[in-house]
N, C-alpha and C positions, 0 to 999 in steps of 0.2 A: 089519165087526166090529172091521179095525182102529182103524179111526178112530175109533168109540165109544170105546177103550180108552184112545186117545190123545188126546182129548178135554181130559180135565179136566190134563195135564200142558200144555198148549199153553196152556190158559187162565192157570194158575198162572204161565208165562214170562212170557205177554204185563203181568199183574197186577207185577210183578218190575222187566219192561221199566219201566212206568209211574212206580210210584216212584223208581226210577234217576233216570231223566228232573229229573221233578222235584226232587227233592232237588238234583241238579247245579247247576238253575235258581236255587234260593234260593243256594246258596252262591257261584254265582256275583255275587252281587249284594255294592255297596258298603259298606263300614260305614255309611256314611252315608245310603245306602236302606233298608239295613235298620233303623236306628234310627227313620227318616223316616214307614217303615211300621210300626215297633211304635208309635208318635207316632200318625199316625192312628187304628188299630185303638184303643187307648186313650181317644183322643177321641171315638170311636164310643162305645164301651158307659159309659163315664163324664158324658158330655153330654149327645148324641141320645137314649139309651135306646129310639130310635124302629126301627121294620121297613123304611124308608124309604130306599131305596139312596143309598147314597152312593159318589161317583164319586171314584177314587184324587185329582184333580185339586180336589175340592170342600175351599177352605178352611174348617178349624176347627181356633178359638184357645181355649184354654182360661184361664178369669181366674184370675189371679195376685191381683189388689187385694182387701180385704177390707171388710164395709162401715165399720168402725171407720176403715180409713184416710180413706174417703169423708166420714165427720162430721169426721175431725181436719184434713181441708182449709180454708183459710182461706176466708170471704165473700169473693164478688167484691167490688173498690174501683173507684173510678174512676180512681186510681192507675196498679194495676196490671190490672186488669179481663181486658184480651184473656190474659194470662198463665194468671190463677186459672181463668178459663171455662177455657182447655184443659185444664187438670189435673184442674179437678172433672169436666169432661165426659168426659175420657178415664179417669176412675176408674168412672163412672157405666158408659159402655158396656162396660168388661170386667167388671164385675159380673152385665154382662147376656148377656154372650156365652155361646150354648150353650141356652140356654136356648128349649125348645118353644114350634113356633107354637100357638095358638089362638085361630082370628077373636074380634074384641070382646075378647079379653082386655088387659089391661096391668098387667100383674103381680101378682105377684113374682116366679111363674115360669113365668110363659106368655108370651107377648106377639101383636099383629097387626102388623103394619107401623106404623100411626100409633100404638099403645098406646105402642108401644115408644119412638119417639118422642116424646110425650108426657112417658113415666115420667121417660126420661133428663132432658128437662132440667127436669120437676120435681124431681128430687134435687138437682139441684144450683141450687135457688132461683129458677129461672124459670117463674112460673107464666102460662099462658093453657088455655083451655077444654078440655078433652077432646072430638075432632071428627075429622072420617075428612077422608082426603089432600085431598081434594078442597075442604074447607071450610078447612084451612088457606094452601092454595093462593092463596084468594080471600083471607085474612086477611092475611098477611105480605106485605111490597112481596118486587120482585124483587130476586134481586141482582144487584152492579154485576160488569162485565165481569171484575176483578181476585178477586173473591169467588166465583164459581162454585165454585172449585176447590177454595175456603177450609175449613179443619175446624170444622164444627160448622153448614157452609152443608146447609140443606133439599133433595134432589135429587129430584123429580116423575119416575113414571113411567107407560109402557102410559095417556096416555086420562085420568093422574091418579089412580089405581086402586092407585099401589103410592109408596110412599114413603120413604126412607133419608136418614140423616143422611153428609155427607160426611167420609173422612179426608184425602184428598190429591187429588193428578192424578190419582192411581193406583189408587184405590177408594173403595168406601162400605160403612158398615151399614146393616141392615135385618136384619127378621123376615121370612125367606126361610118360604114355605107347607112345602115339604121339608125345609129344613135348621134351621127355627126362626131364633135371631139371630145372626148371621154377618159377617165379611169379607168383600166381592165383589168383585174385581178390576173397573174399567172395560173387561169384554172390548166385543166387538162388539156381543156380543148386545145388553148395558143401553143403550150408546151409541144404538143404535138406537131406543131405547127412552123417550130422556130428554124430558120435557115442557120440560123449565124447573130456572131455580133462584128458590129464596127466603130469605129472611136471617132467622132471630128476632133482637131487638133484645135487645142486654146491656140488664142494669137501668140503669145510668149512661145510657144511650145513649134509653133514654125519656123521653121532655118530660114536663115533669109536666104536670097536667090543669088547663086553666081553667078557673074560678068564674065 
């Protein structure tokens, strides 16, 4: 009988206990964590919109550019050409980042891995076929040893199955299936995973076609 009595006072400590706990936890943490995670959470329900777990570690950028900025970009020249290609590619992919997968899709706000691909560098005036990883695989030569790494080099993955544009040593884009269009660090895992590279041709950089 005592202990029926005493029951619901032991629960209430332990309940007491719990939030203590916690609360300490968050306050213990950085300004700079806690910003880091009000950043993420934000990017979750403003981006994703998805039920899709996403992991403390899982990058997502949210685009800054607008598409007005994207048209008031100058035509690639042969000029300046490798220039213009980065800025209009790099306006195109943050336009698109965040934005849900959906197989076969490519855009405006869906994408599949090759759609997404596709869109981006037809906004920015390269056009060739709409085709899955695989088909432009066989399309585009390889690139040369110096261009693997290159931003805007094609990265083959899994089999040819999955496909991302590169930014650096250090990562790529893609229309991840979970996370829609994202940043993905070169971990282990893609390395693992890499088929190859391939190069699209600037406009300048195409022979023109014999008669």
């Amino acid at each position: 009988m005592h202990l029926q009595r005493l029951f619901p006072y032991v629960l209430t400590l332990i309940l007491v206990l719990v939030c203590s706990i916690s609360a300490l936890a968050q306050s213990s943490e950085t300004p700079e964590r806690q910003v880091e995670t009000r950043e993420r959470q934000f990017a979750r329900n403003t981006l994703t919109n998805d039920l899709t777990p996403i992991s403390a570690d899982d990058p997502i950028i949210i685009s800054e550019a607008s598409p007005e900025e994207i048209k008031a970009a100058a035509a690639i020249t042969s000029a300046n050409g490798g220039f213009k290609f980065q800025q209009l590619m790099s306006s195109a992919i943050d336009q698109r980042l965040g934005a849900r997968y959906s197989w076969g899709a490519d855009g405006p706000s869906r994408f599949d891995c090759s759609g997404f691909v596709w869109s981006t560098f037809q906004s920015v005036g390269i056009d060739f076929e709409r085709s899955s990883a695989r088909t432009l695989w066989a399309r585009f030569a390889p690139a040369a040893p110096e261009e693997k790494f290159k931003f805007g080099t094609l990265v083959f993955f899994s089999g040819l199955s999955h496909i991302g544009i590169v930014a650096d040593e250090n990562g790529f884009y893609h229309a991840s299936r979970r996370h829609g269009v994202v940043y993905s660090p070169f971990s282990s895992y893609w390395l693992s995973r890499i088929d190859g590279f391939r190069r699209v041709p600037l406009p300048e950089q195409v022979e023109p076609a014999v008669d």
